[in-house]
VEXNUZA-887085 format. One line per field, with one value per residue (C-alpha): z, x, y. Coordinates in nm, 2 decimals, always signed. Layout:
z = [Z	...] $
x = [X	...] $
y = [Y	...] $
END
This chain:
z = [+6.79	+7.13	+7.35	+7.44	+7.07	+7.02	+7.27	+7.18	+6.80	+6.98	+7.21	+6.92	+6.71	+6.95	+7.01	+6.67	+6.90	+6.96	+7.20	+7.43	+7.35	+7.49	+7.81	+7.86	+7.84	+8.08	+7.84	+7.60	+7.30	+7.05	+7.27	+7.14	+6.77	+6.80	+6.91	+6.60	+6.35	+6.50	+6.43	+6.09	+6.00	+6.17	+5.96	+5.62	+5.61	+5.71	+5.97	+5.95	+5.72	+5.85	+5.74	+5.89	+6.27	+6.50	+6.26	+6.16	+6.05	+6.03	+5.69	+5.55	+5.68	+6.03	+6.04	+6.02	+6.18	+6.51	+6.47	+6.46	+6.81	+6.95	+6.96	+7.09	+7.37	+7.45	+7.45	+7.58	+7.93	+7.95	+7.91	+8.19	+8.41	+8.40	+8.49	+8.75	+8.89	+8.84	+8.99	+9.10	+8.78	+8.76	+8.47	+8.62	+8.47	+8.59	+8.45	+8.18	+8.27	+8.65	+8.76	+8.99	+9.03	+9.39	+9.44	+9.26	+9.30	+9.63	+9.62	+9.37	+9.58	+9.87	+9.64	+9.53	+9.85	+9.97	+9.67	+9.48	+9.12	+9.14	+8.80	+8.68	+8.35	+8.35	+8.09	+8.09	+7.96	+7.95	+8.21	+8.00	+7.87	+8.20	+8.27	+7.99	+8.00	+8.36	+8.22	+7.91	+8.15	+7.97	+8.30	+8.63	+8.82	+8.79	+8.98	+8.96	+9.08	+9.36	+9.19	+8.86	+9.00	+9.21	+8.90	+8.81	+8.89	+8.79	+8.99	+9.33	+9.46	+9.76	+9.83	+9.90	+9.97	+9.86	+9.71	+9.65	+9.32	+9.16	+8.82	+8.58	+8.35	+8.11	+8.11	+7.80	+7.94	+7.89	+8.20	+8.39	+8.58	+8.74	+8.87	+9.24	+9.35	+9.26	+9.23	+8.89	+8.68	+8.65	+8.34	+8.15	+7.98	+8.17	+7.93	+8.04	+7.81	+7.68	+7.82	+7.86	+8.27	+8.16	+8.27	+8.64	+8.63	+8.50	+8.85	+9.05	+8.91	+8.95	+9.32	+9.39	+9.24	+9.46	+9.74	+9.47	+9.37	+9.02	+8.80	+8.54	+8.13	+8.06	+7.71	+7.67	+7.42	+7.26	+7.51	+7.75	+7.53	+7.33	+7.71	+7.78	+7.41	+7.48	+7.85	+7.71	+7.45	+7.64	+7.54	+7.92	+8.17	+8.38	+8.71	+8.76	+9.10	+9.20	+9.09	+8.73	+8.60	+8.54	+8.53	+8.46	+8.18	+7.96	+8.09	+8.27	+8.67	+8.90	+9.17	+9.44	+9.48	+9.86	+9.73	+9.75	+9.54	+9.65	+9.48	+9.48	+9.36	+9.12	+9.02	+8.89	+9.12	+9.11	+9.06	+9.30	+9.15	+9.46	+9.27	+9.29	+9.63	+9.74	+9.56	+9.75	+10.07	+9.97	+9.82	+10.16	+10.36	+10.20	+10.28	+10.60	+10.70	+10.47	+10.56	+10.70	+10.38	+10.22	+10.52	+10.45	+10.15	+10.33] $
x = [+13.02	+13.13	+13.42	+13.52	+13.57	+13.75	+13.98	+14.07	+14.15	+14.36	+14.56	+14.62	+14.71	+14.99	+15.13	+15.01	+14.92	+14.59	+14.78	+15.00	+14.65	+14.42	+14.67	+14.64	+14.33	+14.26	+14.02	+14.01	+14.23	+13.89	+13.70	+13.95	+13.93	+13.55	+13.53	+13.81	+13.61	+13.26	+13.44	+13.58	+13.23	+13.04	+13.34	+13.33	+13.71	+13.96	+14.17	+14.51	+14.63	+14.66	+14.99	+14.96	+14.82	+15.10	+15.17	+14.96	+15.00	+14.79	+14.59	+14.61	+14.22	+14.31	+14.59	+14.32	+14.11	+14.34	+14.43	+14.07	+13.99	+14.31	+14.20	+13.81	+13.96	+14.15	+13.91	+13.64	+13.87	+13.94	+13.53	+13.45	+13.71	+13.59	+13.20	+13.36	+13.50	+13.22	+12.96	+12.82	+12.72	+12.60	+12.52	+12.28	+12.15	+11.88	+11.66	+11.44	+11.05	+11.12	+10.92	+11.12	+10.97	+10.88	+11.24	+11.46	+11.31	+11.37	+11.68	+11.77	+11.60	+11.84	+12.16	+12.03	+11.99	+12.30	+12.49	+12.38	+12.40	+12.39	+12.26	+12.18	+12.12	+11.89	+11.92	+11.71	+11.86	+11.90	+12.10	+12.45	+12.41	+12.36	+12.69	+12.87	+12.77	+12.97	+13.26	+13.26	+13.22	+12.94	+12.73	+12.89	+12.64	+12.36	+12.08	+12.02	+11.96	+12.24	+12.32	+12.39	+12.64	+12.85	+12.96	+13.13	+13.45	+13.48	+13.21	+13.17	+12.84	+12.68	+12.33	+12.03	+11.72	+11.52	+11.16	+10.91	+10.86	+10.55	+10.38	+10.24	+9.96	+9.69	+9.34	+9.39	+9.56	+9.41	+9.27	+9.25	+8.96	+9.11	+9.45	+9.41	+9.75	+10.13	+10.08	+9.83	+10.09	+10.27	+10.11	+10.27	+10.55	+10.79	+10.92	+11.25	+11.57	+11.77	+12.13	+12.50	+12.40	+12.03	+12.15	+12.24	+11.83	+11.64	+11.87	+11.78	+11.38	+11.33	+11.44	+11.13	+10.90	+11.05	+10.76	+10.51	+10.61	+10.72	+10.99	+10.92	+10.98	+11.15	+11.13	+11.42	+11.30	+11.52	+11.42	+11.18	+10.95	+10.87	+10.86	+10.56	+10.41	+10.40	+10.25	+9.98	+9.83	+9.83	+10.13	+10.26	+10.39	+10.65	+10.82	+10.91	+10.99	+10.75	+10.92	+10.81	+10.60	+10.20	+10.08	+9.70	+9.79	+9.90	+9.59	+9.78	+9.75	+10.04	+10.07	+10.25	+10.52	+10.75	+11.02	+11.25	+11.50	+11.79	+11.91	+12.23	+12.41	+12.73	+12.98	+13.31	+13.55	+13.83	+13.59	+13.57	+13.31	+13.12	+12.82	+12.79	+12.82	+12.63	+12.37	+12.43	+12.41	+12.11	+11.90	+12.03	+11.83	+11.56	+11.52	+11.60	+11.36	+11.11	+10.72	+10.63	+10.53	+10.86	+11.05	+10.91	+11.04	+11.42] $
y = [+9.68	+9.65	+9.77	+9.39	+9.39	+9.72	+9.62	+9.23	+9.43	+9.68	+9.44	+9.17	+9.50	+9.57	+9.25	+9.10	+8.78	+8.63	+8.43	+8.73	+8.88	+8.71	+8.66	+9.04	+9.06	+8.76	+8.61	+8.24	+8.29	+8.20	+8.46	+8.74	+8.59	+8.60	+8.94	+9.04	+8.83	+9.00	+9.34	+9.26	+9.18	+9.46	+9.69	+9.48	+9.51	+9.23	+9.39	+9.16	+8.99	+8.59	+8.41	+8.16	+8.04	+8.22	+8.52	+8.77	+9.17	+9.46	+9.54	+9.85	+9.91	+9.77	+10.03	+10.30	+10.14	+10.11	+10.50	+10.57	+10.30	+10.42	+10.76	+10.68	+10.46	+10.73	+11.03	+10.78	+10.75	+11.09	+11.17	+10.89	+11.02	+11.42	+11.25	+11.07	+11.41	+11.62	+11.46	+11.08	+10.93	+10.56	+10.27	+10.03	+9.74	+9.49	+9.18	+9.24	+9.25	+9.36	+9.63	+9.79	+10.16	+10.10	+10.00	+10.21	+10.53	+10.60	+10.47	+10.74	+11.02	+10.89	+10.95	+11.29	+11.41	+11.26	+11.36	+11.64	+11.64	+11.23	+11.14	+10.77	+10.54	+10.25	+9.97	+9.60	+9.35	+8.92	+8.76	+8.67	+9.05	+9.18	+9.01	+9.09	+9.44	+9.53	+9.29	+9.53	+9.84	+9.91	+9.89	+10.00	+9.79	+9.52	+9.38	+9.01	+8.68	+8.56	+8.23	+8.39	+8.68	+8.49	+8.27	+8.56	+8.60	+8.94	+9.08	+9.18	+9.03	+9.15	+9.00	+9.27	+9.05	+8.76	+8.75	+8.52	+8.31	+8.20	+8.01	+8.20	+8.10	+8.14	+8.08	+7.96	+7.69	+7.34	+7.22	+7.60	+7.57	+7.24	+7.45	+7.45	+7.39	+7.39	+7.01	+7.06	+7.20	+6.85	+6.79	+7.12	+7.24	+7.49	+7.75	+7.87	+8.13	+7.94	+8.06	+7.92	+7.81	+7.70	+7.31	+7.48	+7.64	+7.34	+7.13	+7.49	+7.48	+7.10	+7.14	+7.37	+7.07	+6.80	+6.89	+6.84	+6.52	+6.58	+6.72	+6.97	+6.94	+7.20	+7.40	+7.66	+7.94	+8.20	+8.52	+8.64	+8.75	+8.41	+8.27	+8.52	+8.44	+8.08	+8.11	+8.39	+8.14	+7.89	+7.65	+7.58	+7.78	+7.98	+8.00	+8.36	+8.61	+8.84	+9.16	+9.07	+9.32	+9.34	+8.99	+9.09	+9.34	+9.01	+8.83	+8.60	+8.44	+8.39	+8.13	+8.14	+7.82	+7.79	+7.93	+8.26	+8.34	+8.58	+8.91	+9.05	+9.38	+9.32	+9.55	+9.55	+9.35	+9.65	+9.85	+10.18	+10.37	+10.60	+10.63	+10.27	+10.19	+10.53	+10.32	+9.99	+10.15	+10.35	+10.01	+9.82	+10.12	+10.09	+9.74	+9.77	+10.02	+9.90	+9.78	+9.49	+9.37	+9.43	+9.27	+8.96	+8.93	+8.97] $
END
């Protein structure tokens, strides 16, 4: 159960129209009868009662049930808005398997010292959840790749640096010891997860292999961690960004391809929040006044 659910059941509730509702909401009219059916099936209860395509009631449980999400939506705003008073309070989200320690904590020290009593959440999750997360305003921010933001339009993207990408593989791997070069992988499949834009990666990936003189078969698994199952035993391999986390921990080697990817901070596009940007300004600091090391990487 979601809010994007709560609220496509309390805006069809009102206007008893998946149509009028779905305008409201600025969403596809079957993306607000998904997120009712999802709910009616999370509940166990039909909430209306379906006469026919264009008219439809509520149910005697969808009554209480809009009471009951009535009330939560209200006391949830009223709870969000005394944080947002008391002190700088953040949701930020970021790709799962970064490692981002030597990134994001002193980028929270900043805020604290800035803003005193600055708290923050941290959630990993896949790239469409990431997305749907700050849609949902279940996230007030996200850190991601560039090209996957901007397709958003309901995000406000603001690049914060690029980093390096790189192969990763097994020594399980048929053929290991023979690996010298970007150009030796040809032979292997490329695991990538599977997602709605995964047509727009395999175009974005093959680029990187045109200097190598081939293009890469790609397998697209269900998540990241059947990717990193498949490359451990040996199956294929990866292409991943260098802020993924311990490579030798899984037993696995990384190689380094001419490539940089760019990373961006997203937030709501009306969204205000001073949390937020107190940590935008805070991360674009940090990697302004970073090492030498890190500055390459801009």
């Amino acid at each position: 159960m979601n809010s994007r659910q709560i609220d496509s059941f309390l805006t069809t509730a009102r206007l008893l129209n998946f149509t009028k509702a779905a305008e409201v909401l600025i969403l596809p009219q079957p993306a607000v009868s998904r997120y009712v059916s999802g709910l009616e099936e999370e509940l166990g209860v039909q909430l209306f009662i379906r006469e026919n395509s264009r008219k439809i009631s509520l149910s005697t449980a969808g009554k209480a049930y809009f009471d009951l999400f009535q009330r939560f939506s209200l006391e949830f705003s009223h709870v969000q808005n005394q944080l947002a008073r008391s002190s700088p309070f953040l949701r930020l989200g970021y790709n799962t398997g970064w490692n981002l320690s030597d990134i994001l904590f002193p980028a929270i020290q900043h805020c604290k010292r800035q803003y005193p009593g600055f708290r923050i959440e941290l959630e990993c999750l896949d790239f469409k959840d990431l997305v749907d997360s700050v849609s949902s305003k279940q996230l007030d921010a996200v850190i991601s790749m560039e090209n996957y933001l901007i397709q958003e339009p309901d995000l406000n993207v603001e690049r914060i640096t690029s980093i390096p990408r790189c192969i990763i593989y097994s020594e399980l791997l048929d053929g290991f010891h023979d690996i010298t070069s970007p150009a030796d992988f040809y032979a292997y499949d490329f695991f990538i997860v599977d997602d709605s834009r995964v047509k727009q990666i395999c175009r974005d990936t093959e680029g990187i292999f045109e200097p190598y003189r081939f293009v890469p078969r790609f397998v697209a698994l269900r998540n990241l961690d059947t990717v990193l199952a498949c490359v451990e035993n040996g199956l294929g391999v990866a292409v991943v960004d260098r802020w993924f986390g311990d490579l030798s921990g899984r037993g696995l080697h990384s190689m380094e391809i001419d490539d940089k990817i760019s990373i961006a901070f997203g937030r709501g596009r009306y969204s205000q929040l001073p949390a937020a940007e107190a940590f935008l300004s805070s991360l674009k600091s940090l990697f302004r006044e970073e090492t030498p090391v890190m500055q390459q990487n801009d």
